[in-house]
N, C-alpha and C positions, 0 to 999 in steps of 0.2 A: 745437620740441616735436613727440612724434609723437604720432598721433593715441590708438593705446592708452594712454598718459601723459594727454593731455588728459580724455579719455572718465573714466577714475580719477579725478581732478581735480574734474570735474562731479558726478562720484558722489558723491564721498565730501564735499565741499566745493558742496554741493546749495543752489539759491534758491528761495524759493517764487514760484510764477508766477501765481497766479491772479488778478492785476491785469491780467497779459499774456494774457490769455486770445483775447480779438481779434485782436490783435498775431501769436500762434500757431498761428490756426485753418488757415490752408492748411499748416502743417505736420503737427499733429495730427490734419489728415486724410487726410496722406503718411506718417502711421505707423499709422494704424490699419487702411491697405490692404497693411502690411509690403511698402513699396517700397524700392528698393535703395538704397543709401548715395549711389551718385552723384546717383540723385532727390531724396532726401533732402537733401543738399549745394547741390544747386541752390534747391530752395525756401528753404533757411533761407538763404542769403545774405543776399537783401536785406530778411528779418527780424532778423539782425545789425545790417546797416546802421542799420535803423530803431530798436533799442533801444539801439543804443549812443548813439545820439543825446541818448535819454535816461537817459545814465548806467548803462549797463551793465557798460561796465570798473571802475566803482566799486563797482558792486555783485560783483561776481566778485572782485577784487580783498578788498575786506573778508569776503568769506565764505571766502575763501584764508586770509587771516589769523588771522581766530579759530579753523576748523579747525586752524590750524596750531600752536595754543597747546595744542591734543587730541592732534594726530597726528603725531606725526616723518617719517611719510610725506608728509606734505603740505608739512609745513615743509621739507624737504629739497630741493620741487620749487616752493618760493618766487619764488626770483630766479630760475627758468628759465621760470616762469607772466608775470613782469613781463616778461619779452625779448618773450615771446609777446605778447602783449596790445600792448606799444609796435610791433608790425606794424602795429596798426590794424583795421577791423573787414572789411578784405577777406582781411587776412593773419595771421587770429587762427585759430588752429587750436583754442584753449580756447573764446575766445566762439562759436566755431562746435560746439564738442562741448555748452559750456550751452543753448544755445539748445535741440538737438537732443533735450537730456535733459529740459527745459522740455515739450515736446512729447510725451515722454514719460510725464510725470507725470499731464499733464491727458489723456493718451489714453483713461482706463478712461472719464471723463465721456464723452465723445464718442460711447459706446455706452451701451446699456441691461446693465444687470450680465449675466454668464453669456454674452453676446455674442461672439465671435471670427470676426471675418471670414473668416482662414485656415483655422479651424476650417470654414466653409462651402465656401470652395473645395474643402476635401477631403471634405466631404459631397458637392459636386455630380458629384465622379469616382468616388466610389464607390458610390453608391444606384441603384436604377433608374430611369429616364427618368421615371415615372409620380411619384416620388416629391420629383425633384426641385425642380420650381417651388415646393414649398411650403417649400423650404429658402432659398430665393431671396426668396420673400415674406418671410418671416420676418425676412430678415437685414435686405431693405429697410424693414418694419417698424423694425426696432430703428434704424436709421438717422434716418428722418423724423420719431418722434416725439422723438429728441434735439435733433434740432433746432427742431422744433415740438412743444411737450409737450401743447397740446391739440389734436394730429393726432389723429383716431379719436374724439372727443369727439361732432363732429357730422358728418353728411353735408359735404366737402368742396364748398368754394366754386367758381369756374373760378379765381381766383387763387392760392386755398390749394393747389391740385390742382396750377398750373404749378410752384409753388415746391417741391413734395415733387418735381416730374417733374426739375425743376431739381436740386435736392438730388443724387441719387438716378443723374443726368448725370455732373456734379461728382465723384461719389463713385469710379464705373466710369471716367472718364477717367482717374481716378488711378491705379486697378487695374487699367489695363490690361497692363502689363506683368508684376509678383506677382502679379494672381490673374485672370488671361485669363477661365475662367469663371463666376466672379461677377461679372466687368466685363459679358460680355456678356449673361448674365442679369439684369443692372439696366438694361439700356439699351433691354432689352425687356418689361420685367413692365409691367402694368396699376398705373396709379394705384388704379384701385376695387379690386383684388384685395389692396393695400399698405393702403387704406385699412379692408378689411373685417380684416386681421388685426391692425391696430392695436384697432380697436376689440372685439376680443374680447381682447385683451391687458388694456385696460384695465377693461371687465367682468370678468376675474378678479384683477386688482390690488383691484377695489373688493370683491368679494364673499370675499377672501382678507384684506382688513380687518375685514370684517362677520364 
């Protein structure tokens, strides 16, 4: 099966993932930095490996199926889904396009709404220097309080502080190849700079309630 075929497959013949949520998080963090397929391909491996483990050709498999009682399209690419899948989960070119679409779906959570990484990369090549870093803050803002939702609540701890700088690490290691200048504007921004515009983010969430 080639991969356009599989990629169709996942789409249209969709799981809900958000049991997998953990299980995804290094990948959903290799899509929300829009890294390139081959990256993408290497992380999800051995998140195949691991969810087939539990049961994920059955779950692909049964969502093939009942799609296929809707779709002649999908039914049609039945018994070429089974050839695929009997490779196994190193030689599965469907559970590798599920997975990747799995990753997908939970990407929007992964940021705060209205967020786009790439969207900042191309902020940071086109604004002037003066304006930049608060594009930068901004984005790491939306970053750290995903992952920590009462980041900006209170003056950071030194633990809380490591774990956003950590975060924040994680995130630019992965952009380093799609988005070169938000990678290296996160590997240099200020935790209290990340931390002051969280907290006025969340002062206008609250007074945008009131």
């Amino acid at each position: 099966m080639d991969d356009d075929t599989a990629h169709e497959l996942a789409f249209l013949a969709g799981l809900v993932w958000d049991d997998d949520r953990a299980a995804l998080a290094p990948l959903i963090d290799a899509t929300i930095v829009w890294a390139d397929e081959e990256q993408l391909d290497a992380i999800a491996a051995p998140i195949v490996e691991r969810l087939w483990a539990d049961g994920l050709r059955a779950d692909i498999e049964r969502a093939l199926v009942e799609c296929a009682e809707r779709m002649p399209a999908v039914a049609k690419q039945l018994a070429a889904a089974r050839v695929d899948l009997g490779c196994g989960p190193a030689g599965s070119r469907l559970a590798l396009a599920y997975v990747k679409h799995g990753a997908v779906d939970l990407a929007d959570e992964a940021l705060f709404p209205g967020t786009c990484l790439c969207c900042c990369e191309d902020g940071l090549g086109a604004v002037p220097p003066e304006q930049q870093e608060q594009i930068a803050v901004n984005a790491a803002a939306a970053i750290v309080m995903r992952a920590d939702p009462d980041f900006g609540a209170e003056v950071p701890n030194d633990a809380e502080a490591a774990a956003a700088r950590k975060r924040l690490s994680e995130i630019a290691a992965l952009a380093a190849q799609s988005l070169p200048r938000l990678s290296a504007a996160l590997e240099g921004i200020s935790v209290e700079a990340v931390w002051r515009a969280a907290h006025a983010e969340r002062r206008a969430a609250i007074a945008a309630r009131n």
